[in-house]
C-alpha positions in Angstrom: -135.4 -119.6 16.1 -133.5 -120.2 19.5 -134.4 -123.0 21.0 -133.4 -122.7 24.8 -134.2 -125.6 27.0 -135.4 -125.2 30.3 -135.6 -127.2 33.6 -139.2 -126.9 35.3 -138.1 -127.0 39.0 -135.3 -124.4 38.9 -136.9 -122.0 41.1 -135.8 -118.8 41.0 -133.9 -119.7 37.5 -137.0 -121.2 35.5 -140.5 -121.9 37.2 -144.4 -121.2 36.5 -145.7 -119.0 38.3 -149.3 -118.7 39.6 -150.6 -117.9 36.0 -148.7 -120.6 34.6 -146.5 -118.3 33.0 -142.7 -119.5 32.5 -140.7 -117.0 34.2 -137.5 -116.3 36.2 -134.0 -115.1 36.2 -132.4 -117.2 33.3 -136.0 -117.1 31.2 -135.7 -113.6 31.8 -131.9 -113.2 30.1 -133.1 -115.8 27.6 -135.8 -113.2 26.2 -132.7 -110.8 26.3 -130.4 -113.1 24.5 -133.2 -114.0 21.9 -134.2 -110.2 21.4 -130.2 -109.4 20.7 -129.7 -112.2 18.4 -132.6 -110.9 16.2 -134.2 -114.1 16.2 -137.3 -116.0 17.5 -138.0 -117.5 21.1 -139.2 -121.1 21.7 -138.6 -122.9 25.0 -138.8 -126.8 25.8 -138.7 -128.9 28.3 -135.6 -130.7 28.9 -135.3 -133.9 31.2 -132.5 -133.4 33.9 -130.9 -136.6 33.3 -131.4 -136.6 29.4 -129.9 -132.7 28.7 -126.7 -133.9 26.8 -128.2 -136.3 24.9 -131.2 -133.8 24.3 -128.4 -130.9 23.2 -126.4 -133.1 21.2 -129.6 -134.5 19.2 -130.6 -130.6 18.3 -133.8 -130.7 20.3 -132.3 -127.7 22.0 -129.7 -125.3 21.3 -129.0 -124.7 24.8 -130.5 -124.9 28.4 -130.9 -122.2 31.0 -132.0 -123.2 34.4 -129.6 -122.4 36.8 -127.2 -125.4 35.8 -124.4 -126.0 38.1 -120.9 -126.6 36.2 -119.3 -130.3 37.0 -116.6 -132.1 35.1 -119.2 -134.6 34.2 -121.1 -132.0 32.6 -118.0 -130.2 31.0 -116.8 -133.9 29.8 -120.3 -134.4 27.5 -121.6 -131.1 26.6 -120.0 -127.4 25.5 -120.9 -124.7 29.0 -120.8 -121.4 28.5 -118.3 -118.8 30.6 -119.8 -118.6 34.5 -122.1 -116.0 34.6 -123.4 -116.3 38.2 -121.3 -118.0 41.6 -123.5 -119.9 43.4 -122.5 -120.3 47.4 -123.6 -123.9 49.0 -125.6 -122.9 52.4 -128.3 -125.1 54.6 -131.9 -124.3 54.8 -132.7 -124.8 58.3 -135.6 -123.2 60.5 -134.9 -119.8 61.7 -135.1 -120.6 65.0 -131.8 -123.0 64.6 -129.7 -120.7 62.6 -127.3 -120.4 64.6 -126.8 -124.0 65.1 -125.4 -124.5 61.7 -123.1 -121.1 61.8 -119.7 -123.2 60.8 -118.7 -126.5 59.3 -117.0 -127.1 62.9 -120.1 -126.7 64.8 -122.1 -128.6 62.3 -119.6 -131.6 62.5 -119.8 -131.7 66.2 -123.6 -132.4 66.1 -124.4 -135.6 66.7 -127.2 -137.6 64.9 -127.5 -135.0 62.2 -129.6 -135.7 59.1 -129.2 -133.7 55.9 -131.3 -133.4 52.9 -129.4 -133.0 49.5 -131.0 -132.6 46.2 -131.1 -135.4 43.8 -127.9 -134.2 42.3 -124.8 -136.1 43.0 -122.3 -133.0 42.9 -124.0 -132.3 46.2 -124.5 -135.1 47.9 -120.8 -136.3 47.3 -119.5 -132.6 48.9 -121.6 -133.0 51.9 -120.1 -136.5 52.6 -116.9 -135.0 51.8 -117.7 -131.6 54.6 -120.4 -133.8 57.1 -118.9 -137.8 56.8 -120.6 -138.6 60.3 -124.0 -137.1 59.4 -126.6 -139.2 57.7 -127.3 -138.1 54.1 -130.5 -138.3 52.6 -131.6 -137.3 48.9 -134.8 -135.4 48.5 -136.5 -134.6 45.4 -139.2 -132.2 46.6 -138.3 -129.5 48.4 -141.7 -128.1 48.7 -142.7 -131.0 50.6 -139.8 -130.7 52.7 -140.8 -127.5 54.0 -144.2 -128.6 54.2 -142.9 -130.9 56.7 -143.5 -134.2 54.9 -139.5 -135.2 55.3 -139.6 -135.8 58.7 -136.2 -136.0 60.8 -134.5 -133.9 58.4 -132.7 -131.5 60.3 -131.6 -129.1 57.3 -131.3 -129.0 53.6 -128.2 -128.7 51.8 -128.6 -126.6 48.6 -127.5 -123.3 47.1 -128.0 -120.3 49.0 -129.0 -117.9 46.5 -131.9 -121.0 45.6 -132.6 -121.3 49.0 -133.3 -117.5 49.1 -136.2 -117.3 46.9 -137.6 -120.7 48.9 -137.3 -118.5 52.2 -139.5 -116.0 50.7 -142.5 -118.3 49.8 -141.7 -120.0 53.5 -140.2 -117.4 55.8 -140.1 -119.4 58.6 -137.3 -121.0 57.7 -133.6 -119.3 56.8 -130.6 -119.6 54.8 -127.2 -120.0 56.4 -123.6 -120.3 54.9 -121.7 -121.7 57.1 -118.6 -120.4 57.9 -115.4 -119.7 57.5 -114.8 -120.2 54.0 -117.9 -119.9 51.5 -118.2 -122.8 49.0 -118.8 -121.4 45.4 -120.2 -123.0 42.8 -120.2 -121.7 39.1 -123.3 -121.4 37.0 -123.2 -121.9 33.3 -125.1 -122.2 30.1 -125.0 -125.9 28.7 -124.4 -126.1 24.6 -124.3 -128.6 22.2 -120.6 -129.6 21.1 -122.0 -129.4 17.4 -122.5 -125.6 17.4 -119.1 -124.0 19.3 -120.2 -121.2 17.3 -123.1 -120.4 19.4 -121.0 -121.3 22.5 -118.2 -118.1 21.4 -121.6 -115.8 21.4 -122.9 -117.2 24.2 -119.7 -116.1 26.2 -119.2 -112.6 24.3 -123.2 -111.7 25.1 -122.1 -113.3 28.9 -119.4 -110.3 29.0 -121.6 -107.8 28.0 -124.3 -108.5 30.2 -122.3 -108.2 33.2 -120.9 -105.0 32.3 -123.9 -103.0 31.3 -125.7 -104.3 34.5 -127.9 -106.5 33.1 -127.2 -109.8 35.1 -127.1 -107.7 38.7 -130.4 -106.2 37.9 -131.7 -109.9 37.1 -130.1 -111.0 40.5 -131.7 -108.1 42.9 -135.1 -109.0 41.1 -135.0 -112.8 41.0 -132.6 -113.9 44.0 -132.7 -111.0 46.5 -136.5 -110.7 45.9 -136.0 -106.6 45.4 -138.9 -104.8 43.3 -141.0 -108.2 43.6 -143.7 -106.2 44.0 -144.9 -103.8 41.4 -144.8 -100.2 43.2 -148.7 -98.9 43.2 -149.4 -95.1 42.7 -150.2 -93.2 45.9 -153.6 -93.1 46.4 -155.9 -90.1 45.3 -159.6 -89.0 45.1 -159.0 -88.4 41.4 -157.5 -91.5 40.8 -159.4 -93.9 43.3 -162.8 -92.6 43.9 -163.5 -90.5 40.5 -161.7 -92.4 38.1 -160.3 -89.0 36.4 -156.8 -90.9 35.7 -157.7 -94.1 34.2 
């Protein structure tokens, strides 16, 4: 059995759905990885702030949710190879877009208030880009865009996250500023006890990208493509005398 560990509020990476069903891009690869290894699937939770003590106790064999790679994280825990770049943008309403269209622009703003996720990666790099703006740590972003966090004039967090947020809200819009793009890596936390896994991990990684896999994964669960399932065109045999069901 795999036991892959999974973060709750990872949206698009790992979230419930309306049925309650566990779904999204890295549950997706983690049925792929499970079906591959010829071996059973359970997921569990994992607490955010708990994950290398939970990995290096055996309670998971690794987590996939979209986890960002930090030299704190490489320090206590095994990460896979980067299978996915993340870009840092701002989620600000679509209206004011072009407001935050460069780090320059955004700097020259005055009495500007950011929201960062609870994640001190970010918040140190937007005191690093913004060190006049007021930084702010917000733990919900659904109640941000439900307009709860008031005086928050954008929200600092990945753009390919922030894509799949824009869907549900599309009121609102993504922006990386400019010039340069800010990547950060994705990667698949291990336990140090089983490098073993962690070699797999990074051969199946290789693969994956090769034959497709992951960019199929990111047009579904990032770019939103196919969200839908396509419908047969409608028919009298189909619709109104049931010949085709």
């Amino acid at each position: 059995m795999l036991r892959v560990g999974y973060l709750a509020d990872s949206l698009p990476f790992a979230f419930f759905n309306r049925r309650g069903d566990l779904v999204g891009f890295d549950i997706e690869l983690a049925h792929r990885l499970a079906l591959e290894m010829n071996v059973t699937l359970a997921f569990v939770p994992v607490d955010r702030s708990r994950m290398s003590e939970q990995l290096a106790d055996g309670y998971c064999d690794l987590v996939m949710s979209g986890v960002a790679v930090t030299t704190e994280r490489a320090r206590d825990v095994l990460l896979s190879d980067s299978y996915l770049d993340e870009t840092v943008g701002l989620i600000v309403p679509d209206h004011e877009r072009d407001r935050f269209a460069t780090w320059q622009t955004i700097r020259e703003r005055a009495s500007l208030t950011i929201g960062v996720p609870d994640t001190p990666y970010y918040e140190r790099k937007l005191r690093d880009l913004l060190p006049d703006a007021a930084i702010t740590s917000q733990h919900d972003l659904g109640a941000w865009f439900a307009g709860l966090a008031a005086g928050v004039d954008a929200f600092a967090f990945p753009a390919e996250r922030g894509s799949a947020w824009t869907l549900r809200y599309p009121a609102y819009s993504v922006v990386v500023p400019g010039p340069d793009p800010i990547r950060v890596p994705l990667a698949y936390p291990i336990g140090k006890r089983d490098p073993a896994l962690a070699q797999f991990v990074n051969t199946w990684i290789a693969l994956k990208r090769k034959d497709g896999t992951f960019d199929a994964a990111y047009r579904h669960w990032i770019l939103g493509q196919d969200a839908t399932p396509d419908r047969p065109r409608w028919s009298i045999a189909r619709d109104v005398l049931h010949w085709m069901e």
